[in-house]
N, C-alpha and C positions, 0 to 999 in steps of 0.2 A: 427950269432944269435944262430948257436945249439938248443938244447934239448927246447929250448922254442919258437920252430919256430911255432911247432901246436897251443900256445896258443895266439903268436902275430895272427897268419889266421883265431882265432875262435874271438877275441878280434875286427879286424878289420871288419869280415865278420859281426857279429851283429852291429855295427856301420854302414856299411850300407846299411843293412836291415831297420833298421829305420831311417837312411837319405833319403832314396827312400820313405819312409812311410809321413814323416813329409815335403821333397818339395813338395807335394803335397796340401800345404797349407803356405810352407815359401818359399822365394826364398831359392834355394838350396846351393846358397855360402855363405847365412846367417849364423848367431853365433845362430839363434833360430833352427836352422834347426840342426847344430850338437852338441849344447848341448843339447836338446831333446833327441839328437843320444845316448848322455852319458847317462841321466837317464835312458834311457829303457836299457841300456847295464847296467846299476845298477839293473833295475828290474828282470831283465834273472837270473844275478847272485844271487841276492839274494831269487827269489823265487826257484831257483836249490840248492839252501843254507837250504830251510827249515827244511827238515829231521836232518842237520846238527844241526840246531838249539835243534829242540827237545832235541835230546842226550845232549847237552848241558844241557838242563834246567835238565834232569835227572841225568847228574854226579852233576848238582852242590846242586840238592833235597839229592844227597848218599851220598854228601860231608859234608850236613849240618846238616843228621843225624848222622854222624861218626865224630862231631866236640867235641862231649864228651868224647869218648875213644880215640883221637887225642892228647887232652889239657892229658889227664890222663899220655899219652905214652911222651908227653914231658916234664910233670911234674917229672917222674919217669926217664927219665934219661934225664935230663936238661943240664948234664955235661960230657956227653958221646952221640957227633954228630951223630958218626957215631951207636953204636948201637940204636939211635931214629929214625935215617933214614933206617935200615933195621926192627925195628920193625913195623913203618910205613905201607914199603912197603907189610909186609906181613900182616898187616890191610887192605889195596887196595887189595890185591889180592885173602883175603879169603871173601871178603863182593861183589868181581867183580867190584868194584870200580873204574874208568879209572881216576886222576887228569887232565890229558890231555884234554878229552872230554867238559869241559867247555872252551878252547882255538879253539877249531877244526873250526867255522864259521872265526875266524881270518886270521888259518893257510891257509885254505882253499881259502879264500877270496885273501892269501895277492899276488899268483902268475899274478892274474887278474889285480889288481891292478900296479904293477911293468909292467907288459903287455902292459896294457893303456899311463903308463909313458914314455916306450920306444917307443910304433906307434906316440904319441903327440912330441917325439925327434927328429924321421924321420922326420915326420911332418913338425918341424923347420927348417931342413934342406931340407929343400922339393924334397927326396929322398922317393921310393915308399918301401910300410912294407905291411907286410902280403898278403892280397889279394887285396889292394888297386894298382889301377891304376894313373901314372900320373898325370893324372886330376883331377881325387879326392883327390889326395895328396893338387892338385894346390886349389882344395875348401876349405879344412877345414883349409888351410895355408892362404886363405883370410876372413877365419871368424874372427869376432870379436864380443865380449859380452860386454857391452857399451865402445865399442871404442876400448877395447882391445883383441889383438888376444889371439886365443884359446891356441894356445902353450906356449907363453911366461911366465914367472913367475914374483916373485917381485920383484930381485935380478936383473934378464936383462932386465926386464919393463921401459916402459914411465912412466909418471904420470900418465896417465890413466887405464896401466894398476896396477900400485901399488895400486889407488885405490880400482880398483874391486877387488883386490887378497888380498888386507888389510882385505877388506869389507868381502870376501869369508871365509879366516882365522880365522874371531872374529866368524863368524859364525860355522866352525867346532868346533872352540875350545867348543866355549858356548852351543853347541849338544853333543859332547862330554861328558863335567860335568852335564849337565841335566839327560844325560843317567846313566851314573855312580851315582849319587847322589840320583836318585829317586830308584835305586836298591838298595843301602844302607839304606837310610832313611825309605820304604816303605815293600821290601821284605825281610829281615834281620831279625831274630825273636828278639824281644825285651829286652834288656838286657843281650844279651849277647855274653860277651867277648872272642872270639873264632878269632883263625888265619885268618876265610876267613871274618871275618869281619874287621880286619887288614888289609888285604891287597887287600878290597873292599877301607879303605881309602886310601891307598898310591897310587890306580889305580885313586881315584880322583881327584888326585893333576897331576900325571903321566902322565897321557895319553892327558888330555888339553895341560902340560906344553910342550909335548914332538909334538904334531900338531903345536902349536905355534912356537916350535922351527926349526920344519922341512917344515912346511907349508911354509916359502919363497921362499923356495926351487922349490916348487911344481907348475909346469903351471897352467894354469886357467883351461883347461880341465879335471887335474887330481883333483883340488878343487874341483869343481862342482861335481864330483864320488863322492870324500867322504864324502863333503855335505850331498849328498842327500843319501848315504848309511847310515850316521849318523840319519837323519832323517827318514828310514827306521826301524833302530834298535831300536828308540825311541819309535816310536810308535808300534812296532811285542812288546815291553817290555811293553808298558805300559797298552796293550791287555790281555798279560799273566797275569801280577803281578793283576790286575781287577778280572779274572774269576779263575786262578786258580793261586792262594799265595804260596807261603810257610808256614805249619802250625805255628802257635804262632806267626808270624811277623804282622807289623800295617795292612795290607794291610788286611791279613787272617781275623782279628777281624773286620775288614769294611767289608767284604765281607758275616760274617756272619750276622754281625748286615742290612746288607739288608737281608739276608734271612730271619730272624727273621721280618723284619719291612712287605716285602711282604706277609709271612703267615698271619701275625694280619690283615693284609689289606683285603686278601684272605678269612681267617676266617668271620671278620664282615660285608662282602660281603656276606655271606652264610647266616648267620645270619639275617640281614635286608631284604636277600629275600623269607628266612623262613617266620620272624613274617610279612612280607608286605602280602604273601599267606595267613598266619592265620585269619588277620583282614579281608581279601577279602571274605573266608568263614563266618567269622564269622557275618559281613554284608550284605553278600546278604539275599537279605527279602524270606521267606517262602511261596512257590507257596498255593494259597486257596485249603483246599482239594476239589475233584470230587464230584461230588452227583452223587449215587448210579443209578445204570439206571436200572428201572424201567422194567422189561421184560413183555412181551404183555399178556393177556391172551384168551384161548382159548375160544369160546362159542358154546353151542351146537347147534345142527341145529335146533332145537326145538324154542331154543329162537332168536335163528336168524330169524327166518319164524315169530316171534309173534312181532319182534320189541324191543324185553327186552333183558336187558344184564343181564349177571348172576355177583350175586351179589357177 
């Protein structure tokens, strides 16, 4: 196994960490018990991924302000590869630019993944991998997710399990182009024809055809990972492209138009409970004025001894 023995021991040891978590509630050589196992081993990775992400979404903000003097520099030597490719580079490297850094949750991701593929191999051969014992090997080698086991694929499958992994596959794929599509469609600034939006479309065609095509391949355990890692990535994007857009694309102009719509809302809030105050004063009725009080007066002793008051 070599140089990737620590990642098969980190790959299996969170597996089961939340196999121990989850028989706690399924039988433990159940297919609910370790694919469970798998999504939280998708949640580990991918919330250890976040920082990763970020940087992403900022090479790809320094990408799409640098897509003016990009188009310029290939306009300008459209017929000379290699000096557009060194004028480029020294574009990226005077602006700090990384192209890379929108790939890095990928690159990052894909050792785990290949990781999971090979413990779910062992698996099939019910041969022990990483920190897995024996017996656990013997468990997750008799789960099955309706019907089918965890390790098989579509290619050495039953029917039953073609089904689920048919069923798993339409499903990556179709996460896949929803992902890709709505970052095209939504976070793309409007109008405009620039490389990364080129090759925002050939990743929408790409990336579904190329799951479709490798997906047979792939056991039922490793589906269920990218499932739900797909469905992970769909909605960390569809969070970002919400609160924070890329300026001029559709999304940015939704985003102000709520801002604008909650100010007005904010505003005639203020407003209605101003003039509701004003009417409140301007109603309440006028307390009657005091009548003056009358202070006592003294008399002398003179007319107090006759009985008379002074007048």
């Amino acid at each position: 196994m070599g140089l990737l023995n620590p990642l098969y021991d980190a790959v299996s040891w969170v597996l089961l960490r939340f196999h121990d978590l989850w028989s706690l509630i399924f039988d433990p050589d159940s297919g609910a018990a370790w694919a469970l196992s798998i999504v939280g081993l998708v949640v580990v990775i991918r919330t250890a991924l976040i920082p990763l992400f970020v940087k992403q979404i900022k090479a790809q903000r320094g990408l799409q302000v640098l897509q003016p003097q990009m188009k310029a520099i290939q306009e300008k030597h459209k017929n000379d590869r290699q000096k557009q490719s060194e004028e480029l580079m020294k574009l990226y490297k005077d602006t700090g630019t990384n192209p890379l850094s929108s790939c890095l949750p990928i690159l990052v991701q894909a050792p785990f993944f290949f990781s999971l593929y090979h413990v779910l191999s062992y698996v099939a051969q019910g041969k022990t991998v990483g920190v897995m014992n024996q017996a656990e090997v013997d468990s997750m080698r008799n789960a099955t997710v309706f019907d089918a086991p965890i390790y098989e694929s579509f290619v050495n499958g039953d029917t039953s399990t073609k089904v689920v992994a048919g069923v798993l596959i339409v499903l990556m794929t179709a996460t896949t182009f929803i992902t890709q599509r709505q970052l095209l469609v939504k976070n793309l600034p409007a109008g405009q024809d620039n490389p990364m939006a080129q090759q925002q479309k050939i990743l929408l065609y790409v990336f579904p055809a190329m799951f479709a095509v490798f997906g047979v391949n792939f056991p039922i355990g490793v589906l269920i990972y990218w499932f739900t890692t797909n469905l992970w990535t769909m909605a960390q994007q569809l969070i970002v492209i919400r609160r924070n857009p890329t300026p001029g694309s559709p999304a940015y102009d939704a985003l102000q138009k709520r801002r604008a719509e909650k100010a007005a809302r904010h505003g005639a809030a203020e407003a209605s409970a101003q003039a509701g105050g004003s009417v409140a004063v301007a109603e309440q009725p006028a307390e009657p004025p005091k009548p003056a009080r009358q202070q006592p007066r003294r008399t002398s002793r003179a007319a107090r001894s006759s009985g008379k008051k002074r007048p």
